[in-house]
C-alpha positions in Angstrom: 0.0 0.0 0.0 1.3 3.7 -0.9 1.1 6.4 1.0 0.3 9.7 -0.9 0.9 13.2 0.3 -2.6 15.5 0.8 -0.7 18.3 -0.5 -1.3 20.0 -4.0 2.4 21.1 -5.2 1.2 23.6 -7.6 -0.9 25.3 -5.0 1.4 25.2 -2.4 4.2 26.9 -4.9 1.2 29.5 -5.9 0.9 30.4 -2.0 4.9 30.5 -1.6 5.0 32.6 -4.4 2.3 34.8 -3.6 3.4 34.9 0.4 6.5 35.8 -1.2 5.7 39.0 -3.2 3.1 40.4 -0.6 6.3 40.1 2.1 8.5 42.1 -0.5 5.7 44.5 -1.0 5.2 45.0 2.4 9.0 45.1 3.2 9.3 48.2 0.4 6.4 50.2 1.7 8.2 50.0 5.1 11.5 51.1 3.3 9.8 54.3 1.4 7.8 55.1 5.1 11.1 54.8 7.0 13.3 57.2 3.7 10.3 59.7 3.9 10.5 59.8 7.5 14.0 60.8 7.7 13.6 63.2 5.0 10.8 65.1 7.1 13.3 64.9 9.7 16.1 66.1 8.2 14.3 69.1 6.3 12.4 70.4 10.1 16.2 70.6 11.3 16.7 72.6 8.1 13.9 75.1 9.0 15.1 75.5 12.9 
């Protein structure tokens, strides 16, 4: 008797890959907060 996985490979990869780009989306809109966060910064110290 054979054992077979319950798994679907192609959706699993579909998730991985979707997981994927929402983590690098995420991980880019924390980048651009963060760069216009220091440029508010740096251009109130300008003004004072």
């Amino acid at each position: 008797m054979l054992e077979l996985s319950n798994a679907n490979v192609i959706r699993e990869m579909i998730s991985t890959i979707n997981t994927t780009r929402n983590y690098e989306s995420l991980a880019k809109v924390v980048t651009t907060n963060r760069e216009m966060l220091d440029t508010a910064v740096s251009v109130g110290r300008l003004r004072t």
